[in-house]
MARKELUM-152079 format. One record per residue: residue number from 1; residue in one letter; x, y, z of N, C-alpha, C, O in turn. Coordinates in steps of 0.001 Angstrom, whole numbers, plus 500000, padded with zeros to 6 digits. Example, Ala and Ser with C-alpha at 12.3 -4.5 7.8 and 13.67 -1.06 7.14 Angstrom:
2
[pt 1, "A", [513190, 494310, 507800], [512300, 495500, 507800], [513200, 496700, 507800], [514236, 496681, 508465]] [pt 2, "S", [512850, 497750, 507080], [513670, 498940, 507140], [512900, 500030, 507870], [513409, 501138, 508039]] 
REM end
This chain:
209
[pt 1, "X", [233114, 817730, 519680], [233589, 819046, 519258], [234357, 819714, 520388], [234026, 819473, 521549]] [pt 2, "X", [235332, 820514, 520124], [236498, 821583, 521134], [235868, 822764, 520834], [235531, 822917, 519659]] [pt 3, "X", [235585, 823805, 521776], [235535, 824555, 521601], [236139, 825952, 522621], [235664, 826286, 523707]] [pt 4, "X", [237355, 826631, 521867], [238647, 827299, 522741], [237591, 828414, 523279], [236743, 828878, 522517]] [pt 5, "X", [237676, 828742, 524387], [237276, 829939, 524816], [237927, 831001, 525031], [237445, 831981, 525598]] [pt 6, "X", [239141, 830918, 524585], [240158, 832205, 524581], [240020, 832997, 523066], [240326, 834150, 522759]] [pt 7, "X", [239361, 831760, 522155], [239160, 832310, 520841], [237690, 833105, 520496], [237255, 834116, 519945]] [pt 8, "X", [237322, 832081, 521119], [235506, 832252, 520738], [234903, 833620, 521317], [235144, 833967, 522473]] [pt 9, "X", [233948, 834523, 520280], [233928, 835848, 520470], [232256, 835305, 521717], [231608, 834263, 521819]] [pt 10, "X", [232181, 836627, 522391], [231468, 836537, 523540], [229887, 835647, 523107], [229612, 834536, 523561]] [pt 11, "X", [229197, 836258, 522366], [227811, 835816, 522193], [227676, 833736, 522041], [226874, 832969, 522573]] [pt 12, "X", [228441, 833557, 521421], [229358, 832098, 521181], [229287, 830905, 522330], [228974, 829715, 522364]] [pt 13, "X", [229775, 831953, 523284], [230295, 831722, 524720], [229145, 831766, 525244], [228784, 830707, 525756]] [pt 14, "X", [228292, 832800, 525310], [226884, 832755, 525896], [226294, 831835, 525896], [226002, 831222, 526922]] [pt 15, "X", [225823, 831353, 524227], [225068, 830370, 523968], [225421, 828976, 524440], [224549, 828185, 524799]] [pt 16, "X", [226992, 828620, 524435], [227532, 827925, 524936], [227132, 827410, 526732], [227026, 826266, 527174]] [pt 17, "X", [226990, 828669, 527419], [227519, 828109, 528610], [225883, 828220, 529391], [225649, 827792, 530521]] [pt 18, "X", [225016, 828799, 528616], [223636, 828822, 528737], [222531, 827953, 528802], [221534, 827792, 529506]] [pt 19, "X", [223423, 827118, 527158], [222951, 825578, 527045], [223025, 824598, 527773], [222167, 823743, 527993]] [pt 20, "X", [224277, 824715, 528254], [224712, 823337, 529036], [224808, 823330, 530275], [225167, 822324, 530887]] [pt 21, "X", [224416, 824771, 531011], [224507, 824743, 532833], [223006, 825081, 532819], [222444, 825935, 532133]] [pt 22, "X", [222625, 824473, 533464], [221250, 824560, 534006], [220543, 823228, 534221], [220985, 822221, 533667]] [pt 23, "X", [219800, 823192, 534757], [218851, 824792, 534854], [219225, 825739, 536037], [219870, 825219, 536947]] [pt 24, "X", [218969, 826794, 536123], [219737, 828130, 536723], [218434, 828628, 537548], [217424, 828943, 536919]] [pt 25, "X", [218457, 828676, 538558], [216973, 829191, 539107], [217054, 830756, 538647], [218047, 831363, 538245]] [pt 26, "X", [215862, 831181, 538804], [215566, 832851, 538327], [215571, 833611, 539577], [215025, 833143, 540576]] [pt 27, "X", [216114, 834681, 539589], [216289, 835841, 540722], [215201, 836880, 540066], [215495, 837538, 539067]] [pt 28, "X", [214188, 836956, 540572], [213307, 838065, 540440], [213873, 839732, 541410], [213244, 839931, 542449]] [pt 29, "X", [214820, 840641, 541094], [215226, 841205, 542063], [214917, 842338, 541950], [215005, 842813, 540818]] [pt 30, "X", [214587, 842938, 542717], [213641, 844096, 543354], [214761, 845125, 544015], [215543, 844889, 544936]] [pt 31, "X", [214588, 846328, 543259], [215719, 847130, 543974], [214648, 848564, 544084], [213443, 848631, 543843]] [pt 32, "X", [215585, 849617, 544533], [214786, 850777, 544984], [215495, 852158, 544240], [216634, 852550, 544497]] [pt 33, "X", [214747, 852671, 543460], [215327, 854131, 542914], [215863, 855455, 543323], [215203, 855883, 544270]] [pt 34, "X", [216630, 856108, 543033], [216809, 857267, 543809], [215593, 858226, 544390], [215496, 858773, 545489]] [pt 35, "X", [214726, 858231, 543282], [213045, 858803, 543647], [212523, 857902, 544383], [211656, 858473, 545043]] [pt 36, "X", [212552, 856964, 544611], [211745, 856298, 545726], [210701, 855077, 544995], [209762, 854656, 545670]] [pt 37, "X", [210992, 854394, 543185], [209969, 854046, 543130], [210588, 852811, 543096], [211745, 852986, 542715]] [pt 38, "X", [210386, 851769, 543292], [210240, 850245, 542707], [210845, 849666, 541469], [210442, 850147, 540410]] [pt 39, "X", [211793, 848664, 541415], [212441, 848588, 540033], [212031, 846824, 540426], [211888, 846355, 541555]] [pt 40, "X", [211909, 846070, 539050], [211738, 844668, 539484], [212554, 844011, 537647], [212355, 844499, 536535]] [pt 41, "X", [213533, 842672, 538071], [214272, 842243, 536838], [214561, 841102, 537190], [215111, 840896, 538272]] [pt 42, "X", [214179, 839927, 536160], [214599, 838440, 536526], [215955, 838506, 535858], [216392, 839127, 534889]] [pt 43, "X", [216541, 837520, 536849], [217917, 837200, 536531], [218429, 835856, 536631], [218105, 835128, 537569]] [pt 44, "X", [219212, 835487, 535712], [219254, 833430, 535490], [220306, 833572, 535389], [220688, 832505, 534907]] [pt 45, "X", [221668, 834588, 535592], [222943, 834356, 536319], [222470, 834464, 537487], [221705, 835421, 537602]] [pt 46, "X", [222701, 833563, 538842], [221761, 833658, 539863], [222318, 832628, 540388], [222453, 831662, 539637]] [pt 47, "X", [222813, 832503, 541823], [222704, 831409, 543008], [223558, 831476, 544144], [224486, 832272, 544289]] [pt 48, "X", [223246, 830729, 544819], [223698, 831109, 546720], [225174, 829772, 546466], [225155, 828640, 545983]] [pt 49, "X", [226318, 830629, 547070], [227337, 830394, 547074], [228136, 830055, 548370], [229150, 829371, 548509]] [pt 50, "X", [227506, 830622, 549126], [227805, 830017, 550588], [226949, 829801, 551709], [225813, 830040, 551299]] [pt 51, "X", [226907, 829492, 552840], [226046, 829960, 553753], [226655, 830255, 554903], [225893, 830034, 555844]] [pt 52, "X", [227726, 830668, 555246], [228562, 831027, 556594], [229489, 831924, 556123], [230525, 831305, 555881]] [pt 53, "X", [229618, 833294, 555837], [228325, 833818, 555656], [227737, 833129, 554569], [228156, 832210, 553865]] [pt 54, "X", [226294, 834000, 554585], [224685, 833857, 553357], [225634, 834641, 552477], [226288, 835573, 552946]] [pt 55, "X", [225713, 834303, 551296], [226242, 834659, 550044], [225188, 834499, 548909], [224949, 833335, 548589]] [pt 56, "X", [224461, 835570, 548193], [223855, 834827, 546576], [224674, 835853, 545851], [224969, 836996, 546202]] [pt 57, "X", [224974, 835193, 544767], [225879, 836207, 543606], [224763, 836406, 542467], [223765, 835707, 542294]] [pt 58, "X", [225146, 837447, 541787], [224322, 837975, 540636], [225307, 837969, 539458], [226469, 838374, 539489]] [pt 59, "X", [224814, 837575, 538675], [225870, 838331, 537302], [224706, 839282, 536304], [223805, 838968, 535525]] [pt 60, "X", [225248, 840520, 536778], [223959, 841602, 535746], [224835, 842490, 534622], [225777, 843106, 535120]] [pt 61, "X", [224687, 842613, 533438], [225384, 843057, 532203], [224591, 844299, 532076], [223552, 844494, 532708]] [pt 62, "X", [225231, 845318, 531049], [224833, 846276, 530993], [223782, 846058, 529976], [223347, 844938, 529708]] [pt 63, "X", [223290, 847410, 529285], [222021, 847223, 528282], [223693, 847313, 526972], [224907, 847517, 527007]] [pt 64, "X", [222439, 846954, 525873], [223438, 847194, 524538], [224276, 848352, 524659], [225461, 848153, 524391]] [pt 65, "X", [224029, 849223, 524913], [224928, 850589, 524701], [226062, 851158, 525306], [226903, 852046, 525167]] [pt 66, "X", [225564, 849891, 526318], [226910, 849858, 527302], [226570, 850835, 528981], [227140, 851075, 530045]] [pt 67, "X", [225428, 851087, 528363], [224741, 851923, 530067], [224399, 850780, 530812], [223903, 849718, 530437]] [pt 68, "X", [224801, 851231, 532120], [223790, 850079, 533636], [222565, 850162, 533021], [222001, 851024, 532348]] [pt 69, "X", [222272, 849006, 533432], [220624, 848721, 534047], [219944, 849191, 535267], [220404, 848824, 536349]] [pt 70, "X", [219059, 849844, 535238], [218280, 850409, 536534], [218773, 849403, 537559], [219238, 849938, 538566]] [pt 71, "X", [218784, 848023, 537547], [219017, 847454, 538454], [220435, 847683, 539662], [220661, 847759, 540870]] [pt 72, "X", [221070, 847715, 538414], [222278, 848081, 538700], [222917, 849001, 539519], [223819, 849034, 540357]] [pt 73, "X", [221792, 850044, 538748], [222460, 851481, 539509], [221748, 851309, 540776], [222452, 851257, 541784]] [pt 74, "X", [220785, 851235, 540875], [219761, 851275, 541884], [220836, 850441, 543249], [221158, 851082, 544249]] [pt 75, "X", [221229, 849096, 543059], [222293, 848289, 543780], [223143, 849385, 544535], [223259, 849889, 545652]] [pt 76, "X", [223809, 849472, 542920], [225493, 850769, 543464], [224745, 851578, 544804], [224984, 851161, 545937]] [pt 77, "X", [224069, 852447, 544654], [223436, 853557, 545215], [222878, 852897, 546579], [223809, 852980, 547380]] [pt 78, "X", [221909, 852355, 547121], [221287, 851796, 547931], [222471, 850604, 548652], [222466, 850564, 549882]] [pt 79, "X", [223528, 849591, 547856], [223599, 848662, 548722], [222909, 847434, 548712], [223396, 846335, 548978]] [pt 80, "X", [221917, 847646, 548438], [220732, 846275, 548970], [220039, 845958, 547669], [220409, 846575, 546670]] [pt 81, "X", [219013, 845008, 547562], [218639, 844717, 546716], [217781, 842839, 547324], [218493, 841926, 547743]] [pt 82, "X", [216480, 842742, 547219], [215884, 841867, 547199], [215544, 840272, 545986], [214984, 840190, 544892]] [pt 83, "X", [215915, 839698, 546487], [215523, 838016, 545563], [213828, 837839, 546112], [213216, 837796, 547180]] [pt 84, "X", [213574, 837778, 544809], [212090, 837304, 544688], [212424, 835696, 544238], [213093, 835501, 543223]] [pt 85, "X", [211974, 834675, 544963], [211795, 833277, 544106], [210494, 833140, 542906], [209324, 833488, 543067]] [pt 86, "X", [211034, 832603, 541841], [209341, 832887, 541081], [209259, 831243, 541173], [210116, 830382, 540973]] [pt 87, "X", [207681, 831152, 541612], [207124, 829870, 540881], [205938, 829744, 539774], [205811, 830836, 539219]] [pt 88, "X", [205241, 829002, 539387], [204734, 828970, 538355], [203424, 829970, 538335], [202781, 830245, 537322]] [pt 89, "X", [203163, 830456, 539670], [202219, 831238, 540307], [202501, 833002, 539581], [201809, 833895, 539094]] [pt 90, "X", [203965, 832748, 539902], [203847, 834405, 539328], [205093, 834794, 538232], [205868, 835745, 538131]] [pt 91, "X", [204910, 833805, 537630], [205782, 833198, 536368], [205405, 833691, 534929], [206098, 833325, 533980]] [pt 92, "X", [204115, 834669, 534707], [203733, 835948, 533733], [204069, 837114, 534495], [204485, 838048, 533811]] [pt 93, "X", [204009, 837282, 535568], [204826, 838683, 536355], [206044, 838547, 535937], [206445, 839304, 535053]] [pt 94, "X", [206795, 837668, 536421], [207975, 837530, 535720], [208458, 838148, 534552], [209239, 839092, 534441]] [pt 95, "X", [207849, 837441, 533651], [207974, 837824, 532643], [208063, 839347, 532069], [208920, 840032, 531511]] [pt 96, "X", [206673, 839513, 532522], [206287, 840988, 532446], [207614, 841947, 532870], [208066, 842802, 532109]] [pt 97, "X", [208200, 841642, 534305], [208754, 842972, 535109], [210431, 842762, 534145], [211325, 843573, 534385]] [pt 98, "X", [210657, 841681, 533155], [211482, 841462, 532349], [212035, 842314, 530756], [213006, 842117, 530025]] [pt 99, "X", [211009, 843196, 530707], [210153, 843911, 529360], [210759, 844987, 529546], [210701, 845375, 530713]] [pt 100, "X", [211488, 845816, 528645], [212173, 846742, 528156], [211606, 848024, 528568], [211626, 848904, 527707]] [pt 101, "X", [211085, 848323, 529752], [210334, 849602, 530149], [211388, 850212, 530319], [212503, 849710, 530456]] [pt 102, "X", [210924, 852059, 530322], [211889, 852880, 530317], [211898, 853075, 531780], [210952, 852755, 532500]] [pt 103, "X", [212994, 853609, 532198], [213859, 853855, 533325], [212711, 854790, 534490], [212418, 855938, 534154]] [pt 104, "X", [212185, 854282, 535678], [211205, 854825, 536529], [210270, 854107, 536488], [209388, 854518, 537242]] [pt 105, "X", [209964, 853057, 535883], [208639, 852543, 535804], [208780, 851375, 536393], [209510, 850475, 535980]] [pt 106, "X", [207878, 851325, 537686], [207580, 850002, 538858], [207257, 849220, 538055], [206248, 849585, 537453]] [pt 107, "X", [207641, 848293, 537748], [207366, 847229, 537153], [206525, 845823, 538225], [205763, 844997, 537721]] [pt 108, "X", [206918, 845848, 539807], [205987, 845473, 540337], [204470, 846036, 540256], [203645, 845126, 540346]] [pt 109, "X", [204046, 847026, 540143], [203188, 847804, 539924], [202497, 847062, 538479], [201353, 846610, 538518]] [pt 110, "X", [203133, 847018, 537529], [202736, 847101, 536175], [202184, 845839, 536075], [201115, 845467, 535590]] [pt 111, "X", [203471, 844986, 536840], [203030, 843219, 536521], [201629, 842526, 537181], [201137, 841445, 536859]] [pt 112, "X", [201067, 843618, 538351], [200383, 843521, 539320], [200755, 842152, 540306], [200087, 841200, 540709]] [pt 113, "X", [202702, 842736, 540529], [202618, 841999, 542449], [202394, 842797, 542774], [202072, 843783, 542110]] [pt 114, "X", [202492, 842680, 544306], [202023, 843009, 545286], [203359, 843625, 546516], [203805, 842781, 547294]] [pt 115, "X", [203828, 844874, 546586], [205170, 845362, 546673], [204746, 845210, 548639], [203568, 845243, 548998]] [pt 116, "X", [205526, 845106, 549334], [205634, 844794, 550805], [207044, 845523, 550967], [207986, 845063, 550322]] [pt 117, "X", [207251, 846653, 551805], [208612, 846780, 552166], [209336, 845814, 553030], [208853, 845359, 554066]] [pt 118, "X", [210679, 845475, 552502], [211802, 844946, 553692], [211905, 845352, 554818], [211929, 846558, 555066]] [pt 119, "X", [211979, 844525, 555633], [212591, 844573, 557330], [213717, 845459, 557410], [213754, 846557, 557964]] [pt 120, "X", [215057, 844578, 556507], [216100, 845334, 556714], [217116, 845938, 555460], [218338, 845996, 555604]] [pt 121, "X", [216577, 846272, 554508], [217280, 846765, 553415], [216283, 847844, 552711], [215286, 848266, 553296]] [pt 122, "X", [216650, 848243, 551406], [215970, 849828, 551332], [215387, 849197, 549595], [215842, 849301, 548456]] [pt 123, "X", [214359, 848642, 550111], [213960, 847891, 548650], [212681, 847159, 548992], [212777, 846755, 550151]] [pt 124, "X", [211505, 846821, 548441], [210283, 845893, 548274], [210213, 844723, 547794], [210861, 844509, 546769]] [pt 125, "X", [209479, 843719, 548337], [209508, 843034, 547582], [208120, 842551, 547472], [207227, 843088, 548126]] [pt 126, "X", [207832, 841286, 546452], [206750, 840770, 546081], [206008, 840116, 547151], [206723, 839511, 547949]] [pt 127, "X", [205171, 840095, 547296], [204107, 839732, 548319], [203484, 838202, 548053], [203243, 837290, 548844]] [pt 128, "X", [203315, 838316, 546502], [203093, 836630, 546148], [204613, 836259, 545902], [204547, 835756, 544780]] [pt 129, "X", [206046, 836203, 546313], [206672, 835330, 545867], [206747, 834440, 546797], [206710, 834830, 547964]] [pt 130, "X", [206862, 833125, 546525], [207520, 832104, 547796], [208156, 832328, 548591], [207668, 832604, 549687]] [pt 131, "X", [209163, 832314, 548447], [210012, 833429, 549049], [211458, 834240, 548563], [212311, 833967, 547719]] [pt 132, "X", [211263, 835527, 549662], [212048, 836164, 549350], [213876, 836088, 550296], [214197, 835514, 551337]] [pt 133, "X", [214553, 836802, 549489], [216132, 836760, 550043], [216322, 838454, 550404], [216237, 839203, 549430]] [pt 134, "X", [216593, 839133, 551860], [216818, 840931, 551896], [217979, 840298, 551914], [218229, 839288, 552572]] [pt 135, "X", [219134, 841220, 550771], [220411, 841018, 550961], [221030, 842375, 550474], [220752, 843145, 549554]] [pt 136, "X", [221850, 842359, 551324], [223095, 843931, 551422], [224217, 843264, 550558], [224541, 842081, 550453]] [pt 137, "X", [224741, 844476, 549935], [225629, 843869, 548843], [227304, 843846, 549740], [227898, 844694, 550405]] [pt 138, "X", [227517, 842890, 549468], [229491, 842624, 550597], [229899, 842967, 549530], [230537, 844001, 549730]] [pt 139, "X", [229918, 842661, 548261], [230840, 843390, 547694], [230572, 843123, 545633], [230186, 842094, 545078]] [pt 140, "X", [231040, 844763, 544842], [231203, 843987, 543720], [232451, 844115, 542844], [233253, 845049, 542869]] [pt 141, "X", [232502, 842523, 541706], [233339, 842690, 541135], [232984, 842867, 539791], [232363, 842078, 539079]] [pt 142, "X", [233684, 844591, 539343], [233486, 844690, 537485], [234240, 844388, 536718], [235377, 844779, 536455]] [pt 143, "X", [233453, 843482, 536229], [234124, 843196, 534570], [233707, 844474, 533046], [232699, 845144, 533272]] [pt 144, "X", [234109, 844640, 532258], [233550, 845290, 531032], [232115, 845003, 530480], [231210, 845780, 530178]] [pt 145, "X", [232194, 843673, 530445], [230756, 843565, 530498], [229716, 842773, 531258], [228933, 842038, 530656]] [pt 146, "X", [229696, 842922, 532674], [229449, 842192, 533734], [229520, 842713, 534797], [230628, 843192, 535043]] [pt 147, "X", [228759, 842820, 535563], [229074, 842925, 536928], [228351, 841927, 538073], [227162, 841643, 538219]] [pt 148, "X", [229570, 841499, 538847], [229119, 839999, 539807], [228818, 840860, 541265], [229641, 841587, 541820]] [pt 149, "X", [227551, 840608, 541690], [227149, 841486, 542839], [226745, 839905, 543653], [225975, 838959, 543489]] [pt 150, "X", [228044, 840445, 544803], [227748, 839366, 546134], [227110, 840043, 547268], [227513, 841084, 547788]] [pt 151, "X", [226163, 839418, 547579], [224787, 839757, 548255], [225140, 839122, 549595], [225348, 837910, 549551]] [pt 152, "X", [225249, 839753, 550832], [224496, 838765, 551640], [223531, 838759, 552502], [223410, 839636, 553357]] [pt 153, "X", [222576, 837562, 552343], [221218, 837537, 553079], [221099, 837652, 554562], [221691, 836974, 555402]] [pt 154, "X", [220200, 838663, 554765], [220113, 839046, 556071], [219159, 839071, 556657], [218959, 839284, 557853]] [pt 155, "X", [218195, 838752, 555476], [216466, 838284, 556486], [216005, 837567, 555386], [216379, 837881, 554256]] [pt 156, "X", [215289, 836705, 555565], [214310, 836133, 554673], [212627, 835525, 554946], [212171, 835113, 556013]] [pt 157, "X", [212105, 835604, 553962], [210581, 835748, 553945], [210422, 834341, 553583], [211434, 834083, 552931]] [pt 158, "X", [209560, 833098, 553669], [208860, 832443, 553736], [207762, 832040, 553479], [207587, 831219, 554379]] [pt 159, "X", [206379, 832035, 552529], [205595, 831657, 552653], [205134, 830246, 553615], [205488, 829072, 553507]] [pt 160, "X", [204342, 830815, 554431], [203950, 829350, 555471], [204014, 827593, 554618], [204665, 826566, 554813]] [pt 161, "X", [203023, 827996, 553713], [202219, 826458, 553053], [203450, 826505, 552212], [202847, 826621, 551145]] [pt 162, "X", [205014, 826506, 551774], [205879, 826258, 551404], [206801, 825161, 552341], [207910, 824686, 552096]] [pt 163, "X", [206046, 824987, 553316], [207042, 824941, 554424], [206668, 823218, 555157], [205509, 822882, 554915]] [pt 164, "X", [207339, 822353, 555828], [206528, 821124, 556101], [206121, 821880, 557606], [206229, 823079, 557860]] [pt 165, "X", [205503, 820533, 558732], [204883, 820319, 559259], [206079, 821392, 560625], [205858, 822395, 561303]] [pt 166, "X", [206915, 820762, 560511], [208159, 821483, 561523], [208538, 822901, 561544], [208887, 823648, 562459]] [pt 167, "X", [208329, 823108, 559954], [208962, 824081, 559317], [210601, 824208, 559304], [211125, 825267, 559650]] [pt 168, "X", [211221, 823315, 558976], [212167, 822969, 558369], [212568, 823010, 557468], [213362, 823939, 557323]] [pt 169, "X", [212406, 822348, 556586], [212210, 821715, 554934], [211460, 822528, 554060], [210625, 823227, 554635]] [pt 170, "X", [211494, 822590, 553356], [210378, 823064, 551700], [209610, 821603, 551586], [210186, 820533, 551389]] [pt 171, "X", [208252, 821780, 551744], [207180, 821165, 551072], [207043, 821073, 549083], [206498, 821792, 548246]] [pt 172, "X", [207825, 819849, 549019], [208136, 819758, 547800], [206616, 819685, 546602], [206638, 820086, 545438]] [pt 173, "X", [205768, 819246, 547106], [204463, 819198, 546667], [203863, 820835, 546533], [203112, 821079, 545589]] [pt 174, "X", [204292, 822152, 547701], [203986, 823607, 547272], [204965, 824246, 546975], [204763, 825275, 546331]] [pt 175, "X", [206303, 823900, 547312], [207244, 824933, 546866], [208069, 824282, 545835], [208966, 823494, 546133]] [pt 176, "X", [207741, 824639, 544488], [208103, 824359, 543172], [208779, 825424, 542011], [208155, 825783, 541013]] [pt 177, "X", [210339, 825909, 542374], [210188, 827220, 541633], [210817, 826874, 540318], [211490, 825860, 540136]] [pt 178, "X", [210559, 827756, 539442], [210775, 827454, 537879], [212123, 827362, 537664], [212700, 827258, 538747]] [pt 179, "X", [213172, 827352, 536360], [213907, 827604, 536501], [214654, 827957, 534767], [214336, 827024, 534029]] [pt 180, "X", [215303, 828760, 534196], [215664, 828559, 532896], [217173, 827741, 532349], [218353, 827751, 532700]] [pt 181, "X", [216386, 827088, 531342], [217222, 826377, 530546], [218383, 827473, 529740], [219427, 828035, 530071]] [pt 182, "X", [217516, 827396, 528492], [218157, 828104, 527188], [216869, 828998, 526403], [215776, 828468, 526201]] [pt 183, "X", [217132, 830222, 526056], [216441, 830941, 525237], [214749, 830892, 525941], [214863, 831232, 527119]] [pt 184, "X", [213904, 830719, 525752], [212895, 830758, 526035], [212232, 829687, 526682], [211022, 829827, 526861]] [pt 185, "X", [212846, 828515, 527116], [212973, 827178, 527721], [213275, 827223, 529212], [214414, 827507, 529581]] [pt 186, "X", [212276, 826947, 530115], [211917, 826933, 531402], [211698, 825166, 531701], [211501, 824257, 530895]] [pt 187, "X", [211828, 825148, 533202], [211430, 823902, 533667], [211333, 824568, 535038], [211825, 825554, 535588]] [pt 188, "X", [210268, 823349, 535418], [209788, 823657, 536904], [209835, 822341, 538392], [208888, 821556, 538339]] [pt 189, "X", [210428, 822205, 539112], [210688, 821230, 539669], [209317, 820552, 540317], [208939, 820685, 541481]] [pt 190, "X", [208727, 819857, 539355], [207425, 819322, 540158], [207677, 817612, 540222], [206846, 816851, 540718]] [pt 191, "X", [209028, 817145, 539604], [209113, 815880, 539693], [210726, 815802, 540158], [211835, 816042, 539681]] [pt 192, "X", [210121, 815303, 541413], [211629, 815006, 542380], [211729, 813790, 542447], [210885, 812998, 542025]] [pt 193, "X", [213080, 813422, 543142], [213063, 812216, 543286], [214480, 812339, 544362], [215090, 813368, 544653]] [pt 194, "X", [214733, 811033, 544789], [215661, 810611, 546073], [216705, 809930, 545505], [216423, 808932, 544842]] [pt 195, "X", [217805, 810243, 545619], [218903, 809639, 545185], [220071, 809472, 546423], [220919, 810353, 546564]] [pt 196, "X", [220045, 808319, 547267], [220857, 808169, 548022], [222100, 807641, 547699], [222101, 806664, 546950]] [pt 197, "X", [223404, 808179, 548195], [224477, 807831, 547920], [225038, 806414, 548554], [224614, 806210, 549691]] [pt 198, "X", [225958, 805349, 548000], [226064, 804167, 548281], [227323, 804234, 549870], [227895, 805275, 550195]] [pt 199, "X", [227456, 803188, 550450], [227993, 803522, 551480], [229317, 803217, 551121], [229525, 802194, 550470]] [pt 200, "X", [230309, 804009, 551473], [231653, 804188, 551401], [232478, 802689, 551757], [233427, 802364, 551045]] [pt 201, "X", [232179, 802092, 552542], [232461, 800890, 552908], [232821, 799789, 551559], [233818, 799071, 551472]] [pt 202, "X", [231789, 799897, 550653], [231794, 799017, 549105], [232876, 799338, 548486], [233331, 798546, 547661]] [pt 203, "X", [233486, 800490, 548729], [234112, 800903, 547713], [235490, 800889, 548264], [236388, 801295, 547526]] [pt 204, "X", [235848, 800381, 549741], [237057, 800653, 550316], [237470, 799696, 551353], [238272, 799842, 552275]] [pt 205, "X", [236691, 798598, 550979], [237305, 797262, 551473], [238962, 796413, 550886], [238979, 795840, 549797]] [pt 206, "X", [239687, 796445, 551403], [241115, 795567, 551164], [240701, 794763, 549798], [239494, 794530, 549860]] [pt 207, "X", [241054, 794449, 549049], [240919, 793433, 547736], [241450, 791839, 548485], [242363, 791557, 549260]] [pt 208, "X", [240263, 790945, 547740], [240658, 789492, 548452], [241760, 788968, 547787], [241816, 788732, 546581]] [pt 209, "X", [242826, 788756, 548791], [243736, 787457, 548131], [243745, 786396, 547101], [244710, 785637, 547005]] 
REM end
C-alpha cells in the first residue's frame, strides 16, 4: 500500500507513523508551575539527538481545544524541564501522572513518586526514576499543532545499581526502561542481545580474475 502524506488528514498520519517507529522510549517530564507546584506528563515523542552538545527533543501538542498543556506552559515560562526514565518499577505512576487532571495538580504527589529538587534547573524530579535528564530548553520550534522543545542536558541523575562495576555502562540485567509501541502497547527491554557488525574487509576485497 502508498500512502501520500501531503493528502492524508492528520489523525491518519498519527496512526501511521506511531505504528511503525518504535518503540519510542517514554519521557516522564517534570516541569514547575508559576505557583510553585509540580507538574508530571509522559511523553513517546521523545529522544536524544545529539551529544556535543546534549540535545533531547520533545514533541508536545496542545489539548483538543487548542490550549497548551501545563507542560508546556510551565517549559515557556521556566526554560527547564526534567526527563524522568520510567521502568517497569514506576510504570503505574506513569500512567497515573498521564490522566487528565485539572491544571495545578502535582501529579508526582498523586502518583506517589517521590519529588527531589534539581541541581540545576527550576523543576523536580522523581526520586524512584532510573534516571533522570535536568535540561534547559536551547530552543523551540512551533508548529500549529506541535511544539518541538530542544532540551539540553546539563546534569544527570543515575541510580547506582543501574550502573556496572566501573560505572560506565547501564547494567542491562537492572536498567530496563519500558518503551511504547502503538495505542496501549508497551515493551520493555529485558531481552538483549549482541549484534556485531561484519568486518569491512569481506566486503571490499578486489574481485578475482
Amino acid at each position: 500500500m502508498e500512502f501520500d502524506f501531503e493528502q492524508l488528514e492528520p489523525q491518519s498520519r498519527y496512526r501511521l507513523l506511531t505504528n511503525f517507529i518504535g518503540p519510542r522510549p517514554i519521557a516522564l517530564v517534570s516541569t514547575r508551575s508559576e505557583t510553585g507546584r509540580n507538574n508530571a506528563a509522559p511523553m513517546s515523542f521523545f529522544n536524544v539527538f545529539s551529544h556535543d552538545p546534549a540535545i533531547v527533543v520533545l514533541g508536545i501538542q496542545p489539548r483538543l481545544g487548542g490550549a497548551e498543556k501545563d507542560t508546556m506552559v510551565n517549559i515557556r515560562r521556566t526554560g527547564a524541564f526534567a526527563v524522568n526514565m520510567v521502568d517497569m518499577a514506576i510504570s503505574r505512576q506513569m500512567l497515573v501522572c498521564g490522566l487528565g487532571f485539572e491544571s495545578g495538580v502535582d501529579e508526582l504527589e498523586v502518583s506517589g513518586l517521590t519529588p527531589v529538587e534539581c541541581r540545576k534547573v527550576e523543576a523536580s524530579y522523581a526520586q524512584e526514576a532510573p534516571c533522570v535528564f535536568e535540561c534547559r530548553v536551547e530552543r523551540l520550534i512551533d508548529y500549529p499543532r506541535r511544539t518541538l522543545v530542544l532540551g539540553e542536558v546539563v546534569h544527570m541523575h543515575v541510580r547506582q545499581d543501574c550502573l556496572d562495576a566501573e560505572s560506565r555502562y547501564v547494567d542491562p540485567e537492572r536498567y530496563q526502561p519500558i518503551a511504547r509501541l502503538h495505542a496501549d502497547n508497551y515493551i520493555v527491554s529485558d531481552r538483549q542481545f549482541v549484534l556485531k557488525a561484519p568486518d569491512i574487509d569481506d566486503f571490499s576485497k578486489p574481485p578475482c580474475d
